[in-house]
Legacy VTK file of the C-alpha trace (Angstrom):
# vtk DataFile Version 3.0
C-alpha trace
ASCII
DATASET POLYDATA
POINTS 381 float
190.035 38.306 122.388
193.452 39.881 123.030
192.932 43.725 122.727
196.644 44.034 123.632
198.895 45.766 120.947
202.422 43.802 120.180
205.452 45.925 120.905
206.549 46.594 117.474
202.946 48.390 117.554
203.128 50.916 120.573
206.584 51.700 119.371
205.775 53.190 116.423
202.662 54.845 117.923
204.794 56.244 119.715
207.104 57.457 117.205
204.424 59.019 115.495
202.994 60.706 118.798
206.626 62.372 119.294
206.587 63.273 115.407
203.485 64.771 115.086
204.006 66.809 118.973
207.486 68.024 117.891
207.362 68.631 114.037
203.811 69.254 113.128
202.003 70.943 116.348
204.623 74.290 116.326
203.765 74.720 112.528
199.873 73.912 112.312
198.485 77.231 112.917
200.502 78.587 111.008
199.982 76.032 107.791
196.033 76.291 108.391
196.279 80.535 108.389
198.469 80.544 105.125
197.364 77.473 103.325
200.997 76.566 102.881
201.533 72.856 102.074
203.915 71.189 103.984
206.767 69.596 102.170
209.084 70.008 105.145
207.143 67.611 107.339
206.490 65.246 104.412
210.011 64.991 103.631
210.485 63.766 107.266
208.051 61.387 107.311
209.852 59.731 103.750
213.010 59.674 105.835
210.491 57.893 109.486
209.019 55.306 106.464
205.590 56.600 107.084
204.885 57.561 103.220
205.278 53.927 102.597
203.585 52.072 105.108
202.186 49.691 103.440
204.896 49.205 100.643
207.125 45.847 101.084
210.639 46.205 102.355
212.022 44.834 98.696
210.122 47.792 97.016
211.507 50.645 99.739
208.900 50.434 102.178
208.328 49.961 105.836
206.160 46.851 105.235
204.061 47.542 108.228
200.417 45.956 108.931
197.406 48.072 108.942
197.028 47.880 112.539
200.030 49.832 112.436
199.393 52.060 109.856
195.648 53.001 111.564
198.113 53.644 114.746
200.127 56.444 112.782
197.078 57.876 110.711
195.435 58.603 114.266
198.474 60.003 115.976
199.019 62.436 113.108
195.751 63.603 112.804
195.255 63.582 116.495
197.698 67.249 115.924
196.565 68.252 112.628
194.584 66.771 109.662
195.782 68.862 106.891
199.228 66.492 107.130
197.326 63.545 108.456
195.334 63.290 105.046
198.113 64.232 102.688
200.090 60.781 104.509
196.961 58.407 103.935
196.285 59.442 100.683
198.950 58.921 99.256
199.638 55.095 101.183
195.648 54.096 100.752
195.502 54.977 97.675
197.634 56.014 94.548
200.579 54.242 96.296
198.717 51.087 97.572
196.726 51.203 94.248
200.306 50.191 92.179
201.413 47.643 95.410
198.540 45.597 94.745
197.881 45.747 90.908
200.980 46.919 89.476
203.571 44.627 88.057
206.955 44.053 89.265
207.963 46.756 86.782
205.961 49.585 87.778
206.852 48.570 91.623
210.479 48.651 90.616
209.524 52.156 88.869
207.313 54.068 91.217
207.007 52.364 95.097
210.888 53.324 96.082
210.160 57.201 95.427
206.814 57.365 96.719
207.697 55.137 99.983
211.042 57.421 100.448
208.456 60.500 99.803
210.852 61.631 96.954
207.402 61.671 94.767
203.891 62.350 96.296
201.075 60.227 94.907
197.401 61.242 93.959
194.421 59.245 92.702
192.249 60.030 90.806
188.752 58.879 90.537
186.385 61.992 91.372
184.501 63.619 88.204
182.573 67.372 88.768
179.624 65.259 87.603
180.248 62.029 89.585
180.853 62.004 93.022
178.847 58.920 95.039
178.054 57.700 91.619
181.802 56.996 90.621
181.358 54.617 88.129
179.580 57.389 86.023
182.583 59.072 84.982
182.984 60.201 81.333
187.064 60.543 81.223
187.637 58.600 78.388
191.038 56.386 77.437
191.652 55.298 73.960
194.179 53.180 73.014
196.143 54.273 69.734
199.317 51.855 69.161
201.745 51.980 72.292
200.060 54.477 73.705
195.903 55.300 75.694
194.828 59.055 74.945
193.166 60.005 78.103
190.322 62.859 77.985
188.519 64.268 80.998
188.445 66.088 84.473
189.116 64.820 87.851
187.831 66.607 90.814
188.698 66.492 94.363
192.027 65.332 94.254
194.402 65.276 97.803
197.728 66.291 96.576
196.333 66.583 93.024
198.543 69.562 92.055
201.428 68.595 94.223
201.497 65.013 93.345
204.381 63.767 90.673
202.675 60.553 90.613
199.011 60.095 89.607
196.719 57.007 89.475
193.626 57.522 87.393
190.914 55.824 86.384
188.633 56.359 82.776
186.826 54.590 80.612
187.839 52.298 77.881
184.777 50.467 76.882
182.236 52.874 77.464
179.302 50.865 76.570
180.421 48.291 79.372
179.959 51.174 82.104
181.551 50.010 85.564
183.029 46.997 83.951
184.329 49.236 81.275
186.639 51.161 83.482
190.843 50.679 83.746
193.002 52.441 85.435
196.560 54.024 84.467
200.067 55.317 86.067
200.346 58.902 84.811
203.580 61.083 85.912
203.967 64.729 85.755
205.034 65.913 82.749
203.583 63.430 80.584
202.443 65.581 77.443
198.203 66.753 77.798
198.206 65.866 81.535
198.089 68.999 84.533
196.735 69.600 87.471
193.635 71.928 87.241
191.967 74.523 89.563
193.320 74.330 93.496
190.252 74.059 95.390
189.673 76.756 98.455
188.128 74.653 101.044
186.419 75.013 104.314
188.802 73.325 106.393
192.447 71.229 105.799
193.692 74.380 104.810
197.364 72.983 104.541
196.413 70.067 102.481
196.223 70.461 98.420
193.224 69.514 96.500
192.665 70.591 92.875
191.467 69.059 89.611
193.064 66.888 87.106
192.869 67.451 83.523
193.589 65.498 80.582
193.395 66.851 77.416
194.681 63.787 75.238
197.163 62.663 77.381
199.792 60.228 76.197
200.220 57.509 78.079
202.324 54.758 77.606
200.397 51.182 77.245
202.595 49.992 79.956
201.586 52.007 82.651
198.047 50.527 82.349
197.476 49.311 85.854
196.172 45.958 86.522
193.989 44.326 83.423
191.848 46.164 81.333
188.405 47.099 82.186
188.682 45.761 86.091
189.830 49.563 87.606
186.780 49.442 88.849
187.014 46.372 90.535
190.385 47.262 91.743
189.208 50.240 92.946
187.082 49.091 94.692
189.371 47.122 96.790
191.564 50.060 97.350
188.719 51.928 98.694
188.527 49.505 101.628
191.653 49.950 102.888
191.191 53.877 102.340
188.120 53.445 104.822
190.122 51.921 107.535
192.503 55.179 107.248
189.584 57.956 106.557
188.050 56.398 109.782
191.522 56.581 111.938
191.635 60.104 111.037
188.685 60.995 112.658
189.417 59.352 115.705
192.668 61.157 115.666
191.006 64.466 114.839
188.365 63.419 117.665
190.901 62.589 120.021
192.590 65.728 119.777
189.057 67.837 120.501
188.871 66.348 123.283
192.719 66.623 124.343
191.901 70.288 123.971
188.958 70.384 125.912
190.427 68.026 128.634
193.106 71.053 129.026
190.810 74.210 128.769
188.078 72.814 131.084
191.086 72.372 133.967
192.395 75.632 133.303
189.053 78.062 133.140
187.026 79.360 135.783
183.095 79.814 136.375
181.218 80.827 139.207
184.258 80.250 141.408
185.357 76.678 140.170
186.683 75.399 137.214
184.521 73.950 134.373
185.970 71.204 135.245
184.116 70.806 138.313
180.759 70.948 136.817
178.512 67.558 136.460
177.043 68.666 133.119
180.643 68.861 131.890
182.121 66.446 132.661
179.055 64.012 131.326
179.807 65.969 127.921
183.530 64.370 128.281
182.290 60.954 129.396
180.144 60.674 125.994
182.961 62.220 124.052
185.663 59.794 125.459
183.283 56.863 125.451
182.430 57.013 121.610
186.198 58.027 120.665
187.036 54.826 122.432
184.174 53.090 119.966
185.359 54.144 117.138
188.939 53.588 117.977
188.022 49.506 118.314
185.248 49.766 115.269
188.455 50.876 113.365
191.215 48.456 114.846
188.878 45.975 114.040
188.864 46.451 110.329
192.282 47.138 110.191
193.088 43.517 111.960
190.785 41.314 109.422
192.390 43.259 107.186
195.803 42.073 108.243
194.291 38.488 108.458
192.990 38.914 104.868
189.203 38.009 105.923
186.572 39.960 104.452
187.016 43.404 105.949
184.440 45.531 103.290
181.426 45.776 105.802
184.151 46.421 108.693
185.908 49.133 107.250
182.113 50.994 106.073
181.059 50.556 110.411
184.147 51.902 111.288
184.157 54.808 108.406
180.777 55.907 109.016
180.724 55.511 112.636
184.141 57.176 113.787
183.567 60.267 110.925
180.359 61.067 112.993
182.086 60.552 115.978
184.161 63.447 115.051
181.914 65.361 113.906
180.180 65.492 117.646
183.594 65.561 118.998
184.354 68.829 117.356
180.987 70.248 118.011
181.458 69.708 121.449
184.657 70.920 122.089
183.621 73.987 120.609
180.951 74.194 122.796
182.912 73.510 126.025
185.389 76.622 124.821
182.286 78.670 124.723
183.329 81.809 122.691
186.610 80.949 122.801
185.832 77.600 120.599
184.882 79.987 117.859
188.080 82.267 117.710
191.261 81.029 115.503
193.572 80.952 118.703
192.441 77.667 119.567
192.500 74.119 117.576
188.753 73.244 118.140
187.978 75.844 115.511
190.235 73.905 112.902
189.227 70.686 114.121
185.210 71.399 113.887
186.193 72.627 110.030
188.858 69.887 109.494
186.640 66.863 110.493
183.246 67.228 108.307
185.463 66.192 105.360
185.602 62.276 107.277
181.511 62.577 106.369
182.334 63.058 102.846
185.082 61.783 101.524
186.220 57.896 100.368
182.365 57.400 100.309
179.888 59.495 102.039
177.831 58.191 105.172
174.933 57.432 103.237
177.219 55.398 100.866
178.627 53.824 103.885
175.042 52.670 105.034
174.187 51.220 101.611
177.338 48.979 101.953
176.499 47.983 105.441
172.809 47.576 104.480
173.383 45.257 101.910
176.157 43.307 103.503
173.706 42.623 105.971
171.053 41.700 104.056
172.929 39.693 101.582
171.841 42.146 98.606
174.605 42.080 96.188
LINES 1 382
381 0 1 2 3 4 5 6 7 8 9 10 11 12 13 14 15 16 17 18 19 20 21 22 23 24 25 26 27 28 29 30 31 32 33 34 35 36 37 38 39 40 41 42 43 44 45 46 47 48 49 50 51 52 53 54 55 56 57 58 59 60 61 62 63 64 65 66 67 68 69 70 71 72 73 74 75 76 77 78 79 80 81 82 83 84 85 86 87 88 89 90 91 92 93 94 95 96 97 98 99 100 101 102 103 104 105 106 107 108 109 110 111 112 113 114 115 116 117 118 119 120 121 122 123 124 125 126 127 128 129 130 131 132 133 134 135 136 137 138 139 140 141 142 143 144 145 146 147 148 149 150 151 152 153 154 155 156 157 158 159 160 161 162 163 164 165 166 167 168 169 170 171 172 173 174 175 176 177 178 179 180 181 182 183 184 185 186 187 188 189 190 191 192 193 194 195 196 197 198 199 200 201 202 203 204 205 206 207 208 209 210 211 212 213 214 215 216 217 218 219 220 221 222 223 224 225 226 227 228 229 230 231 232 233 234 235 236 237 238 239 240 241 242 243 244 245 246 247 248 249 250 251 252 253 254 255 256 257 258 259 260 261 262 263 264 265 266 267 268 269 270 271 272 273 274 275 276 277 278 279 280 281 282 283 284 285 286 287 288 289 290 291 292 293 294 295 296 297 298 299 300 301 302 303 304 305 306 307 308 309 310 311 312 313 314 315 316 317 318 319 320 321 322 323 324 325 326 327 328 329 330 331 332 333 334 335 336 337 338 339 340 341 342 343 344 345 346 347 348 349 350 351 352 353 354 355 356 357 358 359 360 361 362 363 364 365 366 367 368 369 370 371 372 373 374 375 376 377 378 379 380
């Protein structure tokens, strides 16, 4: 086994190290205490090529493996997750969604602008009443001549009321259920399509999530995405490679609890030493650093059979449900080593320990991510 990244790789790890240091960290605080989204910083990362990772150099993008693009998703969360997630969701998902299923029309259409970050993607998938249970959704698309009516609410959606590009997914043969399901290009504008509610959340402040509501929606016929009735199928697909990401940023949000506590247990004094000093601590850093370093392979793992194109579904499930608890302990241990200091504003633990219980929930909760693994294992289709 070569563990070794390839040049091309630390490079841009790097690039996104310096990016996220110099651009995001002076501005984080700040975005998390006014729930301003950050268009500056996603502007830059159009012009660095990291809004279309994934994309292929013929369609605008930066081509780049998903070794690479785990690399970049950890780096930018490892400074602040409200940006981190607005970047993956919009590669894992809307945009990757239209680089594997579109056709060479709606590439030529939509991948250029969303790879350059002139548009910001969302995806929709999410209903108020369906959640783990996606396939029970009850938005509805009807096709009446050149056009599907859409009908329903999406809920949840990263960069839903920012977004100028929108994957979706809705029924159009209801009585087929998850093999009734297609999925559609919608752009802003488009007559009986908005973005709903914007959600107040308990942590990535700086990141926009609302609703999506359509209220017979026009769409044309040709922005139906991949064939009818397999969105599901599709989405399904997408949804690995949105794993892989979901599980780099909580090693990158990990990885930055424990960069602050590596820095504030060297700097404060008890009982005349520094915490620092203290066995108890620093077997709370060992455990920290030893499962960051776990999750960090768990997840380059499933990036690299996904680069390989082997079966990476079971992979990318480990890595997700592994590396978002990971996180979660991360946080709640850097906290703790900041004592009552971990619980005031002033310091990034406290947005971390908020920011990182969303890697439980979202692109399929842990107990989802169990039922994969379970079955994988089992051979239970």
């Amino acid at each position: 086994m070569n563990f070794d990244l390839t040049a091309e790789q630390q490079e841009i790890r790097k690039v996104a190290r310096e990016f996220a240091l110099g651009e995001i960290a002076p501005v984080a605080s700040r975005h998390d205490e006014t729930g301003e989204f950050p268009h500056a910083i996603v502007k830059k990362l159009g012009e660095l090529g990291f809004m279309g990772v994934l994309v292929p150099p013929e369609y605008g993008g930066a081509g780049l493996d998903y070794v690479s693009y785990a690399l970049i998703v950890e780096e930018l969360n490892r400074v602040d997750g409200s940006v981190g997630i607005t970047m993956w969701a919009h590669n894992s998902l809307c945009t990757n969604h239209i680089n594997l299923f579109g056709t060479k029309a709606q590439k030529d259409k939509y991948l250029g602008r969303l790879a350059r970050g002139e548009a910001i993607g969302a995806w929709g998938l999410t209903e108020p009443g369906s959640g783990s249970d996606a396939a029970a959704m009850k938005s509805t698309a009807g096709r009446q001549g050149e056009h599907f009516v859409l009908n329903g609410t999406k809920a949840f959606i990263t960069n839903g009321s920012v977004g100028q590009i929108a994957v979706v997914m809705a029924l159009t043969d209801p009585a087929r259920g998850a093999k009734g399901i297609s999925a559609f290009i919608l752009e802003k504008g488009m007559p009986g399509f908005s973005p709903g509610q914007r959600y107040s959340k308990l942590g990535l402040h700086a990141s926009d999530t609302s609703e999506l509501v359509f209220d017979g929606a026009r769409v044309p016929a040709e922005n139906l995405l991949g064939e009818l009735n397999m969105g599901f199928v599709n989405t399904l697909q997408v949804l690995e490679g949105g794993r892989i990401a979901m599980a780099a940023m909580a090693v990158g949000l990990a990885q930055g609890a424990l960069d602050a506590s590596l820095a504030y247990v060297k700097q404060r004094t008890a009982f005349g030493k520094t915490l620092a000093e203290f066995d108890g601590i620093q077997g709370m850093l060992a455990e920290m650093a030893t499962d960051i370093e776990a999750a960090r392979l768990l997840t380059l793992r499933a990036a690299y059979l996904k680069d390989r194109g082997q079966p990476a579904r079971h992979a990318a499930s480990m890595a997700k449900v592994f590396a978002s608890e990971v996180g979660m302990r991360a946080a709640t241990r850097a906290v703790q080593l900041h004592g009552g200091a971990g619980y005031m504003r002033e310091f990034p633990v406290e947005r971390i320990f908020r920011d990182v219980k969303l890697c439980e929930i979202g692109e399929g909760t842990s107990e989802v991510q169990r039922m994969v693994i379970a079955r994988e294992i089992l051979g239970v289709q």
